[in-house]
C-alpha positions in Angstrom: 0.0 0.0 0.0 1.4 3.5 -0.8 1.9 6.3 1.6 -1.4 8.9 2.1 -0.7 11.6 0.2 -3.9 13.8 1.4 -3.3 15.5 -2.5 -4.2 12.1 -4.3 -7.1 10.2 -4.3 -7.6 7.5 -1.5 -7.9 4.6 -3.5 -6.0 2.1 -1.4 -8.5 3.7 2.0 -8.6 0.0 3.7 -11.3 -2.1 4.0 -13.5 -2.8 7.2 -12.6 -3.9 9.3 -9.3 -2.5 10.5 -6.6 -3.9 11.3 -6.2 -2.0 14.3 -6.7 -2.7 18.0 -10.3 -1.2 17.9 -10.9 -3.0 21.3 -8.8 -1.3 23.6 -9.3 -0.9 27.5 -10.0 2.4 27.1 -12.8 2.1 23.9 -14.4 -0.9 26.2 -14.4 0.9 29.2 -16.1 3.7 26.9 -18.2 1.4 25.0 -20.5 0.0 28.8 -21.3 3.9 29.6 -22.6 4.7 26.4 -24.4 1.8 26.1 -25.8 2.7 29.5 -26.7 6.3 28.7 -27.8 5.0 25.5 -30.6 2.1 27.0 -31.5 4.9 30.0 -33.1 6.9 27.0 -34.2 4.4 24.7 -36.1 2.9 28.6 -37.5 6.3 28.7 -38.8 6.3 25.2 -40.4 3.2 25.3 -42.2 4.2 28.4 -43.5 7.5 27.3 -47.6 7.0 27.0 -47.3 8.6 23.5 -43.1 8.5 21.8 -44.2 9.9 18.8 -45.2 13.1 20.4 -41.6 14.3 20.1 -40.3 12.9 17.0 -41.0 15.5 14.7 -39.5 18.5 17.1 -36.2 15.6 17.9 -36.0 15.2 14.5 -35.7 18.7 13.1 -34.2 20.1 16.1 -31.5 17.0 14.7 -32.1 18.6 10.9 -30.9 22.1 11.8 -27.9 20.8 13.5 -26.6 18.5 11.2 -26.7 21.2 8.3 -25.5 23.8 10.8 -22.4 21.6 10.7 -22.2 21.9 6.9 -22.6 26.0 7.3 -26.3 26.0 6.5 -27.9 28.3 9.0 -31.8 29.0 9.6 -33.0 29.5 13.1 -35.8 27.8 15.2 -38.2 30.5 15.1 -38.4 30.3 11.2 -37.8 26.8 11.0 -41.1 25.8 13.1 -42.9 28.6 11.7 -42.2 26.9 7.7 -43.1 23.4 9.1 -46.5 24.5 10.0 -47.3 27.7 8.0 -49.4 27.2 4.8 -47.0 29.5 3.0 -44.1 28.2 0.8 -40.7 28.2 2.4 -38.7 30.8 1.1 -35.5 31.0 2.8 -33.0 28.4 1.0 -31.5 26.7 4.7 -34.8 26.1 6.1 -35.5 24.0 2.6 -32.2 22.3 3.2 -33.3 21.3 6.6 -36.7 20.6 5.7 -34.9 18.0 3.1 -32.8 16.4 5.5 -36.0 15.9 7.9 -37.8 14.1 5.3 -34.7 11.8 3.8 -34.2 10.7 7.9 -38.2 9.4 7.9 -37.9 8.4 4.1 -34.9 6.4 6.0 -36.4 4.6 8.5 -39.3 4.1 6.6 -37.3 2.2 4.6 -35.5 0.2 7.5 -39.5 -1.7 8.5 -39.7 -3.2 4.6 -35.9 -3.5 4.2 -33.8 -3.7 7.3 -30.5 -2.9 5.7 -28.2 0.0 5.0 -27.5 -0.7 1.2 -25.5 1.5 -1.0 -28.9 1.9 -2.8 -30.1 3.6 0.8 -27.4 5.9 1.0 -28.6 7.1 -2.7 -31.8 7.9 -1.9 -31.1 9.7 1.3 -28.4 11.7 -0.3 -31.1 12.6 -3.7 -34.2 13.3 -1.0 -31.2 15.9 1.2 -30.2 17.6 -2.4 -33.6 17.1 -3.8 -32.1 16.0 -7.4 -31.0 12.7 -9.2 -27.7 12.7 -6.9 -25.9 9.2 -7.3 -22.2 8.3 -6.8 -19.4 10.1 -8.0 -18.1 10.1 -11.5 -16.1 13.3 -12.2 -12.4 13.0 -11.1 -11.4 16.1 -9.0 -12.7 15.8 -5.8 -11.1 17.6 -2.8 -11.9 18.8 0.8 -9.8 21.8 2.0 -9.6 24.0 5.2 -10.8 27.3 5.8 -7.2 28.1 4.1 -8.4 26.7 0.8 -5.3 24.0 1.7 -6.4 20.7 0.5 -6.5 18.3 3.2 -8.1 15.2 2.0 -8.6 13.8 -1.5 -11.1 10.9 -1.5 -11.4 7.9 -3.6 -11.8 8.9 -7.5 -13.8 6.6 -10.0 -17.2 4.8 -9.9 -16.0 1.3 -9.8 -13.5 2.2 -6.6 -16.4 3.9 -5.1 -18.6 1.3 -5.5 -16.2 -1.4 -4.3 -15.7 0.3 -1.0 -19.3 1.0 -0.6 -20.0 -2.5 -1.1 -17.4 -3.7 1.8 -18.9 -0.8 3.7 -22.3 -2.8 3.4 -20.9 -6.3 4.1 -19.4 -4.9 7.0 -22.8 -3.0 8.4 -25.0 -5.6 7.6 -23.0 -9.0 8.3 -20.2 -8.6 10.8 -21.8 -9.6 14.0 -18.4 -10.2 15.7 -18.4 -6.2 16.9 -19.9 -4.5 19.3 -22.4 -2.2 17.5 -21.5 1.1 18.8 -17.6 0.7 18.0 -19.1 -0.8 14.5 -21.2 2.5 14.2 -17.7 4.4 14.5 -15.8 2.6 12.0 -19.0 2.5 9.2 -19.6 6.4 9.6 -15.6 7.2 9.5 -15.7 4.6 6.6 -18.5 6.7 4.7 -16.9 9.8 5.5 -13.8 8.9 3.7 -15.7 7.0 0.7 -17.0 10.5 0.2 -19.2 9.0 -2.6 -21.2 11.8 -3.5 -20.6 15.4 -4.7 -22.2 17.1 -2.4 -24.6 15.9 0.9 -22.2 13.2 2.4 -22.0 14.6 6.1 -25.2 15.0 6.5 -25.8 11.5 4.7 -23.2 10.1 6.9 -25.4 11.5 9.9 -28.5 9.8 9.0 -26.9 6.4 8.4 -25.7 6.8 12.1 -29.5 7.3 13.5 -30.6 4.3 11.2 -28.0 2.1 12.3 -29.1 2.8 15.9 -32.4 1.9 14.8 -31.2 -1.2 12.7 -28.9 -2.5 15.3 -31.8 -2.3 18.4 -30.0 0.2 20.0 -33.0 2.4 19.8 -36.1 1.6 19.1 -36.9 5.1 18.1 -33.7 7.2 17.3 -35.1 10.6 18.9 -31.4 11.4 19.8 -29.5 15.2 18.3 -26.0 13.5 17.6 -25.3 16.7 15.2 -25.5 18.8 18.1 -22.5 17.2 19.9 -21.1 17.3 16.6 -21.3 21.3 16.3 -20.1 22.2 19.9 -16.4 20.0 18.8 -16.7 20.5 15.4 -12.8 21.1 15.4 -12.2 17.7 17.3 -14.5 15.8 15.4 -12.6 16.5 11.7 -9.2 16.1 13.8 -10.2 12.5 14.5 -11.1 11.6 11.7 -7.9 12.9 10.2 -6.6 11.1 12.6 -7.5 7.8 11.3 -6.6 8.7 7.4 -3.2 9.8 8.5 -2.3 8.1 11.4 -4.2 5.2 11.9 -5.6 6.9 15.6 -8.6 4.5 15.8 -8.9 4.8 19.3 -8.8 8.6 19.9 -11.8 8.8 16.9 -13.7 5.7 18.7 -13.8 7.3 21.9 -15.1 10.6 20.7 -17.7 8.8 18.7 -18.7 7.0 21.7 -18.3 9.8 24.3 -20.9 11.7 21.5 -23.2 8.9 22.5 -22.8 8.8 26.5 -23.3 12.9 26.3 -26.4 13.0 24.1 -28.5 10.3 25.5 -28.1 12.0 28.7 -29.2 15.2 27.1 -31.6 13.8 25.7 -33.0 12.0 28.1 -33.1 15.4 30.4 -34.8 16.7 27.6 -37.4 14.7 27.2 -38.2 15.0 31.2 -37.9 18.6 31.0 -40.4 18.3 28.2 -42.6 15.5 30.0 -43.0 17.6 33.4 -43.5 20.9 31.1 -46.8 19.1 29.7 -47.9 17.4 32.8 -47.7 21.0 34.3 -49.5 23.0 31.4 -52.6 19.7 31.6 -53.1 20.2 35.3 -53.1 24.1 34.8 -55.1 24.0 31.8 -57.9 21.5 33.5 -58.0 23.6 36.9 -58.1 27.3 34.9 -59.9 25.9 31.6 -61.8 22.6 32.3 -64.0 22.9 29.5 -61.7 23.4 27.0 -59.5 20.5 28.7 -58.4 17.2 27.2 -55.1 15.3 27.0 -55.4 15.4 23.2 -55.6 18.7 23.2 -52.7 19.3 25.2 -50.7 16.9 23.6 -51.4 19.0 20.2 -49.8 22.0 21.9 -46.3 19.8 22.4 -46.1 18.7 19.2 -44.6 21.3 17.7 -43.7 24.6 19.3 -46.5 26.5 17.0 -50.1 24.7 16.2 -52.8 26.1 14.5 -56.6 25.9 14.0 -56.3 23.1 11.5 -54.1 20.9 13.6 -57.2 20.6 16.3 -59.4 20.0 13.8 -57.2 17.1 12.2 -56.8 16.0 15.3 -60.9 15.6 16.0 -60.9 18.2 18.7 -63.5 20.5 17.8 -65.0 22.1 14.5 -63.6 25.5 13.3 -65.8 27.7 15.4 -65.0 25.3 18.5 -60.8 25.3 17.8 -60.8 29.1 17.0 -62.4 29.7 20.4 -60.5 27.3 22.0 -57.0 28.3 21.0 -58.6 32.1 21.9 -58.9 31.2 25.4 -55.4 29.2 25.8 -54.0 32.8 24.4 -55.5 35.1 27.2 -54.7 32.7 29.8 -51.3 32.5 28.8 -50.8 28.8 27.4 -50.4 30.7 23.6 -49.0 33.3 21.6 -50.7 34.4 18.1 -48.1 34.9 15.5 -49.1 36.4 12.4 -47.5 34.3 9.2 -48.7 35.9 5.9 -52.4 36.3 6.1 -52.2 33.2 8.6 -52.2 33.0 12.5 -50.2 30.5 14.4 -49.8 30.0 17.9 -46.6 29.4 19.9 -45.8 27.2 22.8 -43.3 29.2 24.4 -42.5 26.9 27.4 -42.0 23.9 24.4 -39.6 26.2 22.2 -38.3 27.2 25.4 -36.9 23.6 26.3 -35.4 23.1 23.0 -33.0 26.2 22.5 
């Protein structure tokens, strides 16, 4: 094998799995408290009266973060505010996000017909994120450079190379039952990171693969957990280790980041979904002493969806006609559960103890 040359393309990257010690003291050690952190949450999911409540808000909260990561910025307020306004999103990030939301369901969607993370997968995530006819790379020329414009990584060039490390990558994620699955998810997403198949969209297909193999490995049931988040705050740390791997074979520095990104989020995430919990327990037993005609747990549950609802949401959701919903979210506005927003010509409301919890 020649020497990296991070100028040339990585066609002799090596093939999962490594040859390295990737079962150190350290990485097992590692490996019990995030699975431990990890099954703490996954408990707490799996005991919530209704899990899907939060998806949608885990899942985009996970969206913005993992195309913050890539530079592509929209904020919370306008984020919400596009997934439930009737108007047309306008600002370019907040489609972006709104992509990457819908290729992680399209995702795991996919994982209850076909439980496997195929090359074919990674396609269609990658062409629902860009919203084109994406597919693996063809044109030579590929390279990743610093802020500096200094090239720092040249990945594998040519279809047939690409293809025939994406096809070990699959083996690897789909057969090898010899490793423990979160040191496995650390060498498939550093593997996927350095295939670089696509032109554009690979981080943030690289990030989606990681919440479907924590689905696909049993890990979690339902993968409500904001890994791009962890990724943001040590952005810096997180491209050193995996340079560290391509240039120094430092499996064991990049494993334990990768795992200690596991231990920290399930723990925020599980203090997050408490924080959420009590905030709706509080807002029904407030709502039912203040408001006990307009009171129902469905209705209630509606508000912590999202942090904004509107009329047609309660309507959907069989809680009143329009007359009924219009009144209803009237009252929850004057006794403080509510804030109208004008959008356009439409009014939403906001949640402000539910967006509260998630900045």
């Amino acid at each position: 094998m020649s020497k990296f040359d991070r100028k040339k393309p990585y066609n002799d990257l090596p093939l999962l799995p490594p040859k390295a010690d990737i079962e150190t003291k350290k990485i097992l050690r590692k490996t019990i408290s995030a699975g431990r952190a990890l099954a703490q949450l996954n408990g707490t999911l799996l005991n919530l009266p209704n899990p899907t409540l939060f998806l949608d808000t885990i899942y985009l909260q996970e969206a913005k973060a993992s195309s913050e990561v890539e530079n592509i910025i929209t904020t919370n307020d306008e984020l919400y505010k596009s997934l439930v306004a009737d108007r047309k999103v306008q600002n370019s990030a907040t489609k972006e996000v709104l992509s990457y939301k819908e290729a992680l369901w399209s995702g795991l969607e996919q994982l209850k017909t076909k439980p496997f993370i195929t090359t074919n997968l990674c396609i269609r995530i990658v062409q629902c994120i860009k919203q084109n006819n994406a597919s693996i790379r063809v044109t030579p020329g590929t390279t990743l450079s610093n802020t500096q414009g200094e090239v720092i990584y040249t990945p594998p060039s040519g279809e047939t190379v690409i293809r025939e490390k994406l096809a070990n990558l699959e083996k690897f994620i789909n057969e090898d039952e010899s490793i423990d699955p979160l040191i496995k998810m650390a060498l498939m997403h550093y593997q996927f990171e350095a295939i670089h198949p696509f032109a554009d969209g690979n981080g943030r297909t690289g990030r989606i693969l990681l919440l479907l193999y924590l689905k696909l490995s049993g890990l979690l049931d339902t993968p409500a957990i904001y890994l791009s988040g962890y990724i943001i705050k040590n952005k810096t740390e997180y491209y050193q280790r995996l340079r560290g791997v391509t240039e120094k074979n430092e499996w064991e520095e990049y494993i334990l980041f990768m795992l200690d990104m596991i231990e920290q989020t399930s723990a925020r995430g599980l203090e997050r979904l408490n924080n959420i919990t009590e905030s709706i327990d509080k807002t029904a037993e407030e709502i039912k002493t203040k408001l006990p005609k307009i009171y129902s747990k469905d209705l209630v549950e509606i508000l912590f969806r999202l942090p904004y609802t509107k009329r047609q949401h309660l309507i959907d959701e069989n809680i009143g006609n329009a007359k009924t919903v219009g009144n209803y979210l009237i009252t929850l506005e004057e006794n403080g559960f509510l804030k109208s927003v004008k959008v356009g010509k439409e009014k939403l409301y906001l949640n402000e103890r539910l967006l509260k919890i998630l900045e």
